[in-house]
C-alpha positions as CSV (number, residue, x, y, z in Angstrom):
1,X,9.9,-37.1,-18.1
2,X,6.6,-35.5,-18.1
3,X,5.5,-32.6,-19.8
4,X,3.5,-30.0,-17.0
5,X,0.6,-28.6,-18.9
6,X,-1.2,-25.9,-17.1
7,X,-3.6,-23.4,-18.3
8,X,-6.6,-22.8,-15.4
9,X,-10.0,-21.2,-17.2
10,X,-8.6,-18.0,-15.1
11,X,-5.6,-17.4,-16.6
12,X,-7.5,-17.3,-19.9
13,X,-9.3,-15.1,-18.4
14,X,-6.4,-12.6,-17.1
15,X,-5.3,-12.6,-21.0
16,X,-8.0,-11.5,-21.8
17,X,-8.4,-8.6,-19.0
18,X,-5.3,-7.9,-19.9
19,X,-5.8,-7.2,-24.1
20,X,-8.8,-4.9,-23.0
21,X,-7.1,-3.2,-20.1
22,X,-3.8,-2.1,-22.7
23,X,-5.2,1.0,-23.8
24,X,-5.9,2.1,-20.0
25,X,-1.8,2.5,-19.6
26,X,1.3,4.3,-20.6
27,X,3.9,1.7,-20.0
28,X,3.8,-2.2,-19.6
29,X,5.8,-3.7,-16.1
30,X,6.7,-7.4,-16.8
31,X,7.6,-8.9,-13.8
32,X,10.2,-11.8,-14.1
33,X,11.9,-14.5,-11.5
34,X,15.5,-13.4,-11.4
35,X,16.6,-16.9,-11.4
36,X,14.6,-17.8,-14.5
37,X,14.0,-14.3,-16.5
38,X,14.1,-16.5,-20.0
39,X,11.4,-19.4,-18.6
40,X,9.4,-17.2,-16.5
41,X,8.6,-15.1,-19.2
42,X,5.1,-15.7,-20.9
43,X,6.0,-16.5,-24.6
44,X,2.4,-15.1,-25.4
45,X,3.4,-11.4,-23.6
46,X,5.0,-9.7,-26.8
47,X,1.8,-10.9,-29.0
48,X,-0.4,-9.1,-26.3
49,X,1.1,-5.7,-25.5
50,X,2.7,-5.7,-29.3
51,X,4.6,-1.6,-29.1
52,X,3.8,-0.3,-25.8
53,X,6.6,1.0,-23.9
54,X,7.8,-1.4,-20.9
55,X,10.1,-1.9,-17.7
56,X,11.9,-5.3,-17.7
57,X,11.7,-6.0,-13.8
58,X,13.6,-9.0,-12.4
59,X,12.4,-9.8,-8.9
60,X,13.9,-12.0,-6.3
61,X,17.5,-10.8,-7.6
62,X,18.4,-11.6,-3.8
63,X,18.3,-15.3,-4.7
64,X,19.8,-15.4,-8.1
65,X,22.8,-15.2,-9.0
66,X,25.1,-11.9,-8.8
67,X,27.4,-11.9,-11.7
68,X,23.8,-13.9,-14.2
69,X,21.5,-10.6,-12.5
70,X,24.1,-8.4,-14.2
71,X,24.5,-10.8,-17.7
72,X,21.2,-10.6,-18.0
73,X,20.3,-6.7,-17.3
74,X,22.4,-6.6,-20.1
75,X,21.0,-8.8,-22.6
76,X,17.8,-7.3,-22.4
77,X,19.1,-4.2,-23.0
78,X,20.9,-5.1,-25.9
79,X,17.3,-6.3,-27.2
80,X,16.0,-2.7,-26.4
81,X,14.1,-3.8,-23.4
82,X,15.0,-1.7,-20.2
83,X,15.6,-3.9,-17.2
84,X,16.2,-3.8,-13.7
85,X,16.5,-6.1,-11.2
86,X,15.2,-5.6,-7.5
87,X,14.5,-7.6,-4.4
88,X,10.5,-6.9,-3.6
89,X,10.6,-9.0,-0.1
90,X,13.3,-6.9,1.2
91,X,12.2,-3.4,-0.1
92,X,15.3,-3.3,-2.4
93,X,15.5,-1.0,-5.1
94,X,12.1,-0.8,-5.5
95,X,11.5,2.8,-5.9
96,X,13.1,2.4,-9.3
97,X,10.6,1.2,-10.7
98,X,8.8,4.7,-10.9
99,X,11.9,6.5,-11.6
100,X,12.8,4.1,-14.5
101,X,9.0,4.7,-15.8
102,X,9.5,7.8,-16.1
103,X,12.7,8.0,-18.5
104,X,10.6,5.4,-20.5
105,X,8.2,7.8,-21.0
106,X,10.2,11.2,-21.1
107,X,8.6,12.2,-24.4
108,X,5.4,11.3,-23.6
109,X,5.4,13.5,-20.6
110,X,7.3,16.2,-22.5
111,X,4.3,16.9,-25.1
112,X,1.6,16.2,-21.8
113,X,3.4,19.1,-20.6
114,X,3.9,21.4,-23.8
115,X,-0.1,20.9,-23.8
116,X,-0.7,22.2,-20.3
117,X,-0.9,18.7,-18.6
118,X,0.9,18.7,-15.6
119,X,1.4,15.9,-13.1
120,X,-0.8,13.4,-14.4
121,X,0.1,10.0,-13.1
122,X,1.6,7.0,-15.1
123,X,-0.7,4.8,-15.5
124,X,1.0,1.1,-16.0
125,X,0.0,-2.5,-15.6
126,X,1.9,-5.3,-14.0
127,X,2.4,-8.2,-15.6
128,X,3.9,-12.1,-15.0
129,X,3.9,-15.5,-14.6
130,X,2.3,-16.7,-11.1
131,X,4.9,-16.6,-8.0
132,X,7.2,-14.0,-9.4
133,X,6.2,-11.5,-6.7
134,X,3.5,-9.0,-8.2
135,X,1.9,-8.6,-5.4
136,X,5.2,-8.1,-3.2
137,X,6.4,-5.3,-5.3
138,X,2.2,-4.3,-5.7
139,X,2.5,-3.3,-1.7
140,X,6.0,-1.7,-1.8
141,X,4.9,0.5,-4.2
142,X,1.6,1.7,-2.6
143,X,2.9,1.1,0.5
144,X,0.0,-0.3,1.9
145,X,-1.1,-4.4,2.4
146,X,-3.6,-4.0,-0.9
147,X,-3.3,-7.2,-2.6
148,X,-3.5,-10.5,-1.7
149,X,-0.2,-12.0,-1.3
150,X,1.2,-15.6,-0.6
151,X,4.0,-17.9,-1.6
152,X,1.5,-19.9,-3.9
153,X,1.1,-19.1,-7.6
154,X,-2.4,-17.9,-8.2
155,X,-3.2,-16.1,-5.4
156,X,-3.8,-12.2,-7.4
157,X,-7.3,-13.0,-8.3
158,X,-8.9,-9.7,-9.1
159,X,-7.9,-6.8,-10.9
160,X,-7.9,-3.3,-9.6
161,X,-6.1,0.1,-9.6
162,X,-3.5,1.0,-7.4
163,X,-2.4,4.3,-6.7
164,X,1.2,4.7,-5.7
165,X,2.5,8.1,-4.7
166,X,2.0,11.2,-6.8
167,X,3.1,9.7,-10.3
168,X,1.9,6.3,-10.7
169,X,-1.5,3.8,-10.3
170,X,-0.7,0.4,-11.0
171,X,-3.3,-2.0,-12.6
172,X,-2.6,-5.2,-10.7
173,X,-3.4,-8.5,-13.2
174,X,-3.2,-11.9,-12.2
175,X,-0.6,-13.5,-14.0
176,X,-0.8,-15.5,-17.4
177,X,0.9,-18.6,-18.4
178,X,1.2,-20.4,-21.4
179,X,-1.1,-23.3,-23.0
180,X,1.4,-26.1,-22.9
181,X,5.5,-25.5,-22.4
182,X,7.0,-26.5,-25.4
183,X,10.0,-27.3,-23.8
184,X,10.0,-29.5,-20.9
185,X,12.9,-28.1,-19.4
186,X,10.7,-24.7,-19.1
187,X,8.6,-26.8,-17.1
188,X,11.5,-28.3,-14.4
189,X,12.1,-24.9,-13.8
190,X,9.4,-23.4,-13.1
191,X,8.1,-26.3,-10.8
192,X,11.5,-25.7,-8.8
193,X,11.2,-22.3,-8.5
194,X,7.5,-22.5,-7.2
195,X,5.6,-21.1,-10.2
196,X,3.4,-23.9,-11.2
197,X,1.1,-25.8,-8.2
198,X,3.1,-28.3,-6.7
199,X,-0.3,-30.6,-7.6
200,X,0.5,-30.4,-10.9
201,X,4.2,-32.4,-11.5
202,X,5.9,-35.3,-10.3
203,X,8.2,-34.0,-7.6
204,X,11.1,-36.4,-8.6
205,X,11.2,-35.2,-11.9
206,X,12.0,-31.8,-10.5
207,X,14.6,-32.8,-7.7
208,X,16.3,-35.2,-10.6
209,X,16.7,-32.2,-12.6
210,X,17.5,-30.2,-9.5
211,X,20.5,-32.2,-8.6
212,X,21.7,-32.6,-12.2
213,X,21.8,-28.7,-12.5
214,X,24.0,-28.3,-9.0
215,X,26.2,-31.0,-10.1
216,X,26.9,-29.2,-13.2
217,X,26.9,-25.8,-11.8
218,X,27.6,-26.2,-7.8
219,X,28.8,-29.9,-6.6
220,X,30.4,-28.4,-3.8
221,X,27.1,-26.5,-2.5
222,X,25.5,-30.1,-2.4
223,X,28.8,-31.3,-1.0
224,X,28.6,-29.2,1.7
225,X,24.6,-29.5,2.4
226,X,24.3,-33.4,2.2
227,X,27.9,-34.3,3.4
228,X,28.5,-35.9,0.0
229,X,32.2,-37.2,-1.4
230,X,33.3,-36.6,-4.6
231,X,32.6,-40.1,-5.1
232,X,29.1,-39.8,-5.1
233,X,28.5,-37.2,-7.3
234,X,29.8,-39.5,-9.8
235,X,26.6,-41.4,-9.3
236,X,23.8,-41.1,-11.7
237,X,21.0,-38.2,-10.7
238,X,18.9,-41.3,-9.9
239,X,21.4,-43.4,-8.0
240,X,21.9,-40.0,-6.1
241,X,18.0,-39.1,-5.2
242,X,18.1,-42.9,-3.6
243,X,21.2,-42.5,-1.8
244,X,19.7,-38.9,-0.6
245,X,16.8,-40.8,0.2
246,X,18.1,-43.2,2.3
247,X,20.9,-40.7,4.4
248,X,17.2,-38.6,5.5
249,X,16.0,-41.7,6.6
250,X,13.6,-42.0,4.2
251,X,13.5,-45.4,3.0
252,X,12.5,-45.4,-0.1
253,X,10.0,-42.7,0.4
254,X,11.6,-40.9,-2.9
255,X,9.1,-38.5,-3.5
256,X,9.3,-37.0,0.5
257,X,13.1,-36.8,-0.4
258,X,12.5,-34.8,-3.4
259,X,10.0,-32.4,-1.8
260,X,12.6,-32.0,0.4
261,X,15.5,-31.1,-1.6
262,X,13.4,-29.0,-3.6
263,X,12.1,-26.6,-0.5
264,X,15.7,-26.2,0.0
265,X,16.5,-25.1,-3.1
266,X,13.4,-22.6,-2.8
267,X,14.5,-21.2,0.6
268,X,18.1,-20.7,-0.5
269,X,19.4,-23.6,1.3
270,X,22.1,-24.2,-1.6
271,X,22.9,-20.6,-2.3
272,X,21.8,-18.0,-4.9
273,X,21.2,-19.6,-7.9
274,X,20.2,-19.1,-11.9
275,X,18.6,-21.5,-13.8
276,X,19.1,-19.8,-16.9
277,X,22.1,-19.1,-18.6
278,X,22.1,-15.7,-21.0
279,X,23.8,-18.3,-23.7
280,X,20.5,-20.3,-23.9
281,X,18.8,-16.7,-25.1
282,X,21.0,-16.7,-28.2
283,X,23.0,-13.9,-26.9
């Protein structure tokens, strides 16, 4: 299996906005993919913003699982960091964000307001991985088509301030990934998910995993969307891919039948599902 190494001279870059922009905000917004909140988080994040207050947000929680959204709400809790998870494409508990922002920074706003200062806006930054949907929840928030948006990671190029409502202007920063993932696995994931450029990983490497995770997790979701017996998911993940292959009338065009099984997994073809387990956090 390949490692996926991935660090574009931008992304540098965006660490680097990032460290400078810090003492410009009140409260730090990480931005995770609900399906992935362990491997979409940047291992690099806690070095950066070090002690300033932040919001836990898991995005896409409309695609993940239920019952895992709720496990892992909790474990980041239990590690002090508030969380909450929220569906940006369909406007779904959204508006939290603010209001959780704002019991962050009770205190803060307390002595602003001891001193006479009244009203003044939170001031926060956004932060993630590419693809997890800043710019999604970036538009809810200020309610207005501001940044650029797309189902490709990299699209947030620039940085700039947002103002949303009364109480809070967003900093929106292109996203910032890691050097090298240390584990592999990191790497499946993210590439099934959509995070890393579909240019940079062997799309059979990603549908092998992909069908060795919904065998584990799901065999009667692929069951039900291939029309496979019980039989043949006794059949190694290769043996599998090839059989897959060959019912799409493929050939042995392996790599179109991987693209395809993973755009299905993307687009919720096999369900709401969570690629990590709160176990693998140490919980």
């Amino acid at each position: 299996m390949s490692t996926i190494q991935w660090f574009p001279g931008h992304m540098a870059k965006a660490k680097k906005q990032v460290q400078e922009k810090l003492h410009l905000v009140d409260i730090v917004l990480e931005i995770v993919d609900a399906r992935l909140p362990l491997a979409s988080r940047n291992p690099i994040l806690d070095q950066i913003i070090q002690q300033k207050p932040r919001l836990m947000i898991l995005n896409k929680a409309d695609l993940a699982d239920a019952a895992l959204n709720a496990a892992w709400l909790d474990y980041f809790k239990r590690q002090g960091l508030p969380a909450i998870s929220i569906d940006s494409q369909h406007n779904h508990n959204v508006q939290q964000i603010e209001k959780q922002a704002q019991v962050i920074l009770a205190d803060k706003i307390a002595r602003q307001q001891a001193k006479g200062i009244k009203n003044k806006p939170i001031r926060a930054i956004c932060i993630g991985i590419p693809n997890v949907g800043k710019s999604t929840i970036l538009n809810r928030l200020v309610k207005k088509n501001i940044a650029i948006t797309g189902n490709h990671p990299g699209v947030t190029k620039r940085q700039q301030w947002l103002k949303a409502g009364k109480h809070l202007e967003l900093l929106d920063t292109p996203g910032i990934l890691w050097p090298k993932f240390e584990d592999p696995l990191v790497g499946q994931k993210l590439a099934l998910t959509g995070a890393i450029k579909d240019s940079l990983y062997h799309s059979d490497d990603v549908a092998l995993y992909m069908l060795a995770f919904f065998k584990q997790y799901f065999p009667e979701r692929l069951q039900q969307r291939y029309h496979l017996t019980e039989e043949d998911l006794t059949l190694t993940d290769p043996d599998l891919l090839m059989k897959l292959t060959a019912d799409f009338g493929l050939k042995q065009d392996y790599e179109r039948a991987s693209e395809r099984l993973i755009l299905d997994c993307r687009k919720g073809k096999l369900g709401r599902y969570t690629l990590d387990q709160v176990i693998e956090a140490g919980s």
